[in-house]
C-alpha positions in Angstrom: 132.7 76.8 100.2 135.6 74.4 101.4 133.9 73.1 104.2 131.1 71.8 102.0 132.5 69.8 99.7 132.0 66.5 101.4 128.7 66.5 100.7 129.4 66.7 96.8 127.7 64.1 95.4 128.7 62.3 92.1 125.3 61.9 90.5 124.5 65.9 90.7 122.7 65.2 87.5 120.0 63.3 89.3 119.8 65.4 92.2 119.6 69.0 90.7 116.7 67.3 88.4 115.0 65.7 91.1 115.0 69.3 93.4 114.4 71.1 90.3 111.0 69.5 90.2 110.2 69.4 93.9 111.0 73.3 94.0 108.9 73.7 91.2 105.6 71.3 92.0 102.6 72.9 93.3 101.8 70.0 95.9 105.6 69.9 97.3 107.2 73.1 97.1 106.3 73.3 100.7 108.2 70.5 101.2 111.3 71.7 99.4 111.1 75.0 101.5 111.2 72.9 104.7 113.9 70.7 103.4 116.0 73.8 102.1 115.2 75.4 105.9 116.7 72.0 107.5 119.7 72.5 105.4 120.2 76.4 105.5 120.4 75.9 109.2 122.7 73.1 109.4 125.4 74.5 106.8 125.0 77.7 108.6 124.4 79.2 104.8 123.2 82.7 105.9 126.7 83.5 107.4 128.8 81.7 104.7 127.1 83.6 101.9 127.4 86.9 103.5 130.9 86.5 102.9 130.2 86.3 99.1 129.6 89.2 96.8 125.8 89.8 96.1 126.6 90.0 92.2 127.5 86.1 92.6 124.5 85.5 94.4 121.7 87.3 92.4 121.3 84.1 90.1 121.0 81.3 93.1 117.2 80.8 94.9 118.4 77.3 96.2 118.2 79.1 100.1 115.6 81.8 101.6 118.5 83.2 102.9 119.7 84.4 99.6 116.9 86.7 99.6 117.1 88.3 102.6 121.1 88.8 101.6 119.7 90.6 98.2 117.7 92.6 99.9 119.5 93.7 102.3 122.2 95.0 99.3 119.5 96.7 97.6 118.5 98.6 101.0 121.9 99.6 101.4 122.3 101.2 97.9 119.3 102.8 98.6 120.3 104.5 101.9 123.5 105.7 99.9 120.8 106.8 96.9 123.3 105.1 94.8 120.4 104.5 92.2 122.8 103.3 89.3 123.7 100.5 91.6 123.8 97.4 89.7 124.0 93.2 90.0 125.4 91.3 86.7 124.2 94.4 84.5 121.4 94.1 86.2 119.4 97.4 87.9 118.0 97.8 91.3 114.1 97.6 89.4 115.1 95.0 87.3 116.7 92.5 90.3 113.6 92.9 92.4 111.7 92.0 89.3 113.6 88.7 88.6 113.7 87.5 92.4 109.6 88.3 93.0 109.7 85.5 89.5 112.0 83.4 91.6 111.1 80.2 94.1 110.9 82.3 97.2 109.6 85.4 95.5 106.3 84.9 97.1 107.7 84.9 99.8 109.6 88.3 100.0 107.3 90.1 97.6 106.7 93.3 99.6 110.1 93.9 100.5 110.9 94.0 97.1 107.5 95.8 96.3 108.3 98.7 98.6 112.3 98.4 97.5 111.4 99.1 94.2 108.8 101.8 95.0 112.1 103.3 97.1 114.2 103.5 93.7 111.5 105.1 92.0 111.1 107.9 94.7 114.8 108.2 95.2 115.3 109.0 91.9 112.9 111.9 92.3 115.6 113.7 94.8 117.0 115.0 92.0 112.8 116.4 90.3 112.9 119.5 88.3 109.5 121.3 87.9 108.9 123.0 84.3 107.6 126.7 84.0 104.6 127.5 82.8 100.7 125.8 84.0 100.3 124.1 80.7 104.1 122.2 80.8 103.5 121.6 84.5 100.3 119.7 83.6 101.4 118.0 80.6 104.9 116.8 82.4 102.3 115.9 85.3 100.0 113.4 83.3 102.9 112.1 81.5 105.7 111.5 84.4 105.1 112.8 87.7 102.3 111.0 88.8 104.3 108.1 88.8 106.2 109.3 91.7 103.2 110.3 94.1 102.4 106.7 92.2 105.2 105.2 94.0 105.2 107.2 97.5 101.6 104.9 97.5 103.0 101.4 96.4 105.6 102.2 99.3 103.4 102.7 101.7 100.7 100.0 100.9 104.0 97.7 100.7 105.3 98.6 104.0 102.1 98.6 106.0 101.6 94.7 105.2 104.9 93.9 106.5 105.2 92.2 110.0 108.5 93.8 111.1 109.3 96.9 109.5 112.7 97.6 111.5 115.1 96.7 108.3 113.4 99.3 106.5 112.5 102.5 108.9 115.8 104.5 108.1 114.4 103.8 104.6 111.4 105.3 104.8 112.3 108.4 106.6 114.5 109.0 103.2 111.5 108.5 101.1 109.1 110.8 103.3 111.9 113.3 103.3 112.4 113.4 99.7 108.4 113.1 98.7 108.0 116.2 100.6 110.9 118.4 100.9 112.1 117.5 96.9 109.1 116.5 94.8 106.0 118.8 96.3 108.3 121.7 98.0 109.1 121.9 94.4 105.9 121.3 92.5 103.0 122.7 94.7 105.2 126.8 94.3 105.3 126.2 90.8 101.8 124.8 90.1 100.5 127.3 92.1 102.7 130.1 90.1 101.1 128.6 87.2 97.3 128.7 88.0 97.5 132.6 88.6 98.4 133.0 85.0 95.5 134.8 83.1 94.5 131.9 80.5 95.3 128.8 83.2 91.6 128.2 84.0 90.9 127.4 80.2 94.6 125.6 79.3 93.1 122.2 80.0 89.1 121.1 80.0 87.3 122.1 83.4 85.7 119.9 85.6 82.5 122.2 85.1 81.9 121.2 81.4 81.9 117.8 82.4 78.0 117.3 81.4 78.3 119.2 78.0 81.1 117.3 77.0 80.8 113.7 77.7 77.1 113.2 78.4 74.8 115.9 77.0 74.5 114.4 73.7 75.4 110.7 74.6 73.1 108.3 72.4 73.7 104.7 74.1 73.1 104.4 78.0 76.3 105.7 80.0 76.8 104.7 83.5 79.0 107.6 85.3 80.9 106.3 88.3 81.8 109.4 90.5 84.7 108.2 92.7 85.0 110.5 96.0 89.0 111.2 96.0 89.8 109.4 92.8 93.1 111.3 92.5 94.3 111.1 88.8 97.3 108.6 89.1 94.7 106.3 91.1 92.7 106.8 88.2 95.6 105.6 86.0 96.0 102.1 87.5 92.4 101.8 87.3 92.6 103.0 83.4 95.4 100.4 82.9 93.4 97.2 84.5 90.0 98.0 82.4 92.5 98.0 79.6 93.6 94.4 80.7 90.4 93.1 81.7 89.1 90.5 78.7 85.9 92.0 78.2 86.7 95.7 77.7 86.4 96.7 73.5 88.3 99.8 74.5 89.1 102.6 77.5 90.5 105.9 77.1 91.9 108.3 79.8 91.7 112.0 79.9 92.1 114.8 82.2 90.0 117.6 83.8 90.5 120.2 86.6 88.6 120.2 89.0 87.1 123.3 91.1 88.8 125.4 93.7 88.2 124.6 96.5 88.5 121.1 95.9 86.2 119.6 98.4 83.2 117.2 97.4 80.2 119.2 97.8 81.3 121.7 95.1 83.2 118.9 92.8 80.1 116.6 93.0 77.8 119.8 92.1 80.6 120.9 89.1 79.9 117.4 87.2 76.1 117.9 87.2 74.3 119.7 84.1 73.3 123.4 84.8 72.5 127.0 84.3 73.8 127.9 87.0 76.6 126.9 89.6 76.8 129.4 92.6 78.0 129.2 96.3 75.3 131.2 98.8 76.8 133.7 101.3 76.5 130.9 104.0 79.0 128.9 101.6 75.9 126.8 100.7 76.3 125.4 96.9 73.6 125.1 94.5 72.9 124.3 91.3 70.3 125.8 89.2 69.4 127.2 92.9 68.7 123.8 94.3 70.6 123.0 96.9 72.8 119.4 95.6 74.6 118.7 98.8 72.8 115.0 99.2 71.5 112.3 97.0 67.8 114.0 96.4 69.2 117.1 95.0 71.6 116.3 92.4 69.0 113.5 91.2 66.7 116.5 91.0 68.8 118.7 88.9 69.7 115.5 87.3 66.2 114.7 86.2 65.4 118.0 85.6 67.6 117.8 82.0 67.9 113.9 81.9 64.0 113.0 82.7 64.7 108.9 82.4 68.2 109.1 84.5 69.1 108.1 88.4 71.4 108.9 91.5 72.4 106.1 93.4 75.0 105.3 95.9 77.3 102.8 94.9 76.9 101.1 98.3 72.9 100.2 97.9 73.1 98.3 94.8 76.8 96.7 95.0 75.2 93.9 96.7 72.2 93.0 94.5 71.5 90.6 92.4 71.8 90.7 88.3 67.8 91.1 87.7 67.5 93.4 90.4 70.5 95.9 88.8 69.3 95.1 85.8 65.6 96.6 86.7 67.0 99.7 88.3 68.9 100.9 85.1 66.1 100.0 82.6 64.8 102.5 80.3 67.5 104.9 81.8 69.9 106.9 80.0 71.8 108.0 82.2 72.6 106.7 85.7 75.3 108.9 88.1 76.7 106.3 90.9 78.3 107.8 93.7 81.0 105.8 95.2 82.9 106.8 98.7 85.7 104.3 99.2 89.1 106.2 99.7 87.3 110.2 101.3 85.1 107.8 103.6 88.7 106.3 105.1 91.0 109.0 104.7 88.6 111.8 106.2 88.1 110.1 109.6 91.6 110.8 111.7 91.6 107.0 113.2 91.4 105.6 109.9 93.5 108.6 107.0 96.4 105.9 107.4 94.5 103.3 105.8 93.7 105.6 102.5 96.3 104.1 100.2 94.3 100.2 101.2 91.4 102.1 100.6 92.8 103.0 97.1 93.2 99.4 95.9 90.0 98.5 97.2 88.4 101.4 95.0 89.7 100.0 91.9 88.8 96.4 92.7 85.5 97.3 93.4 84.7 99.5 90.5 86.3 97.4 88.2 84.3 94.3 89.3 80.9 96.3 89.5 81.5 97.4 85.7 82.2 93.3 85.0 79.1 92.8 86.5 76.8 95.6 84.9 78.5 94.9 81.3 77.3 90.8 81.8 74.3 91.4 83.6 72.9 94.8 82.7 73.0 94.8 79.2 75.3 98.5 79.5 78.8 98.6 77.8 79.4 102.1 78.1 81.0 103.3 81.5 82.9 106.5 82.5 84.8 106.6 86.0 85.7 110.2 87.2 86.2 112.1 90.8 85.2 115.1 92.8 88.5 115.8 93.4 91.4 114.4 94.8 94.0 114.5 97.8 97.1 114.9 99.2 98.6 112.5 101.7 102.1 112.6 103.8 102.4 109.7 106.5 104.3 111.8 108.7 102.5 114.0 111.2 102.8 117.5 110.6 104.9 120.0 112.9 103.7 123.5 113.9 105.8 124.9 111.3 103.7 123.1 108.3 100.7 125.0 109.6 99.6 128.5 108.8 97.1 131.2 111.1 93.7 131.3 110.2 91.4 134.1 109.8 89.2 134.3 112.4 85.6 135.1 112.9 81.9 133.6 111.6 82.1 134.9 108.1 84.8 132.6 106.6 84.5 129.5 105.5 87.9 127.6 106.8 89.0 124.0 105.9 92.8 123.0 106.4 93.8 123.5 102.9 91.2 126.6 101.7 89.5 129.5 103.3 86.5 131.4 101.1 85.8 134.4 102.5 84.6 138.6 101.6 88.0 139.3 101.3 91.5 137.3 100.5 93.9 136.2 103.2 97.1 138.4 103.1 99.8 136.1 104.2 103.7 135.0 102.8 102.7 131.5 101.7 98.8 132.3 100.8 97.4 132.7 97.1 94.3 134.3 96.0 91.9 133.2 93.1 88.0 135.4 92.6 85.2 132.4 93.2 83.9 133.7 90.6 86.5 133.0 88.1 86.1 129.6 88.8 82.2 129.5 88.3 81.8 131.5 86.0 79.8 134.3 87.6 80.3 137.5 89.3 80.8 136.3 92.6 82.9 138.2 94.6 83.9 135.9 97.2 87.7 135.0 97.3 89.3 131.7 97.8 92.8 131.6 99.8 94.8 128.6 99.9 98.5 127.7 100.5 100.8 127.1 97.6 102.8 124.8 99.5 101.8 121.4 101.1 100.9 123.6 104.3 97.0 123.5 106.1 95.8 126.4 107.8 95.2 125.5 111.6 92.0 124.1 112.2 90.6 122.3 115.1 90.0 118.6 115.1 90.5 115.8 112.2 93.2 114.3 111.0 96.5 115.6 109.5 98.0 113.1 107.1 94.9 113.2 104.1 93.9 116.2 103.6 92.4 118.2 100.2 90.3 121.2 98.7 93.6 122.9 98.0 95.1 124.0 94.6 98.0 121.2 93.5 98.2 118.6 91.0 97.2 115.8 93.5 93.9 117.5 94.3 92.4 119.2 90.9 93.7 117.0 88.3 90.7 114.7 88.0 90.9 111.6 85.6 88.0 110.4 83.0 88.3 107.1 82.0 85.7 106.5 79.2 85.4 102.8 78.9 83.3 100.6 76.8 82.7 96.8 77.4 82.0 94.3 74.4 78.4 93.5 73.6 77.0 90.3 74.6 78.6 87.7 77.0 78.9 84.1 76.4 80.4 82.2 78.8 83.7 80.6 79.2 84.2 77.1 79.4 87.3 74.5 79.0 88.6 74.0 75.7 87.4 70.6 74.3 89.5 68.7 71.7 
């Protein structure tokens, strides 16, 4: 600008090197960031380079305020979905990425986080569903999770921030168009799909879970059953055991899971058995033992698998290597239940919180299999789910809920009601519980094939799962083995 060039200075050489390095040194970038602060201010640089086009300015870090003026542009594109926006070829994703790399990166790195999440969801206004359970399920596990993938990396983005005012207008645009245009579309069409004659056997079933990855396992397997591990969770836990330096390899599959998909059933479905039934008081047992706690899955458990165990997660995360490693001696097989994201997201004070509760679920499990692979002499690991969830952040209205049946014979969560007979209702389908055990029960399982809860008292609104969508019965497996041995790392010597 005209008014600056006074302070031109002929030895610009020597300068740009000299702030080059400052920017760039660990012990004074702190130092240039309060010197380029100082100057900001006094050249008044925030209004003189609004005046400039951002394409001009998507190459320059010298000012914070550059930042804020990119992201501001991006914001705006977004609002005006104009997702083929672009900055020096440049396109929305790829600017957010080359500013986080950028001096004040750190600095702005959920705004971009969350404006890059936005793209990715804003794209989705335009979703098509495929025909058909198996296309559904396959386009699923290939593309779609990425979206509900993105809805969380928005939200887990946007919750950090301190002043979320530039970006509320934004969000109600992405909650409108992860509900009304991704799973108003997908849920009516999964749903059209599961009633088809041959869906329950198009993909593997939670219920052979036993016979097919542990039955007739000959190394020690460590099964890590994740409450609410919905399957694109599952996928960025699947991608950092892929990264991690000891893994030898990792491999991610899919099941699906039970209907209803609530724990107590999903935790009883991954268990060996005879015989998986559901009593008349909507009791579920296994073999005719009742597996709704700790002491009876380790006793059906046992009772095929004499040297295995049942243990929560939460009474041996804190103990010490000889102590894990004398728990899983001389055992085959060891089932650890972990409760991270259902313990948050089923208590109504804290279902807001789920998506934190996510990332700390993959931390933790991929830190405890670290741990067990150096101290527990065990390298083979697989990570599954009960089943998983679905979660909209804003509250529902009167019109998202549907009547209940009534009276003591039902058995009535928000997104399933098992009962003697199905619920006749625009919005409601039907599946025989019996098709889904494998038995001749009779009972029938009604549930919306929308997003929609039936009215129930109490709770919370926002997480919520037992229902039939992709969200809630596709269940990852993430078969993982570690490298033997461990040696230590130390600094390279010369």
């Amino acid at each position: 600008p005209k008014p600056w060039k006074v302070f031109v200075s002929y030895k610009s050489g020597n300068i740009i090197a000299f702030l080059d390095n400052l920017m760039n040194s660990i012990l004074y970038r702190e130092t240039y960031d309060a010197l380029s602060s100082y100057v900001e201010k006094g050249l008044n640089a925030e209004t003189v380079f609004t005046e400039y086009s951002a394409e001009d300015l998507v190459g320059c870090d010298t000012f914070l305020c550059l930042d804020k003026i990119i992201v501001q542009w991006i914001t705006d594109r977004l609002l005006d979905e104009d997702v083929g926006a672009k900055l020096d070829a440049l396109t929305i994703p790829q600017i957010c990425e080359k500013r986080r790399k950028m001096h004040f990166g750190a600095q702005l790195e959920l705004p971009y986080i969350l404006l890059d999440s936005a793209y990715r969801l804003i794209t989705a206004a335009a979703y098509h569903c495929p025909e058909g359970f198996q296309a559904i399920v396959d386009k699923y596990i290939k593309e779609d999770y990425q979206i509900d993938s993105a809805y969380r990396q928005f939200y887990l983005a946007y919750d950090q921030l301190p002043d979320t005012t530039d970006f509320e207008t934004l969000r109600e645009l992405v909650e409108n168009i992860y509900t009304n245009e991704f799973l108003a579309k997908l849920l009516p069409q999964w749903n059209a799909g599961i009633a088809e004659e041959d869906a329950f056997t198009t993909i593997p079933m939670q219920i052979d879970f036993f016979s097919r990855y542990i039955r007739n396992a000959k190394d020690r397997i460590v099964v890590i059953i994740s409450d609410a591990l919905r399957f694109e969770v599952g996928q960025e836990l699947f991608k950092r055991m892929q990264d991690a330096p000891k893994c030898a390899s990792a491999r991610l599959e899919v099941q699906l899971g039970v209907l209803p998909s609530y724990t107590r059933l999903g935790m009883a479905a991954l268990l060996p058995r005879k015989s998986l039934t559901m009593t008349d008081d909507y009791q579920v047992l296994v073999d005719g033992i009742l597996c709704d706690n700790l002491d009876g899955r380790k006793k059906v458990l046992q009772s095929y698998i004499p040297n295995s165990i049942c243990i929560q997660f939460d009474d041996i995360k804190a103990l010490k290597q000889m102590e894990l490693r004398e728990i899983v001696t001389g055992k085959q097989i060891v089932y650890i239940y972990h409760n991270q994201i259902d313990a948050r997201g089923d208590k109504p004070n804290t279902e807001n919180e789920v998506f934190s509760a996510c990332q700390e679920a993959i931390k933790e499990i991929c830190d405890f299999i670290h741990r067990m692979a150096v101290g527990a002499n065990t390298i083979h690991f697989i990570v599954t789910a009960d089943h998983g969830f679905i979660y909209k952040r804003d509250k529902l209205c009167e019109g998202d809920k549907i009547g209940t049946v009534s009276g003591k014979e039902s058995f009535v969560n928000r997104r399933f009601i098992v009962s003697s007979a199905p619920v006749v209702a625009d919005g409601i389908a039907n599946v025989r519980l019996g098709k889904i055990l494998r038995n001749h029960d009779e009972k029938v399982v009604s549930f919306p094939v929308s997003s929609n809860v039936f009215k129930v008292a109490g709770g919370g609104q926002n997480y919520v799962h037992g229902g039939s969508s992709p969200q809630e019965m596709l269940v990852p497996i993430i078969d993982i083995r570690m490298e033997k041995g461990h040696v230590e790392t130390k600094n390279v010597e010369i």
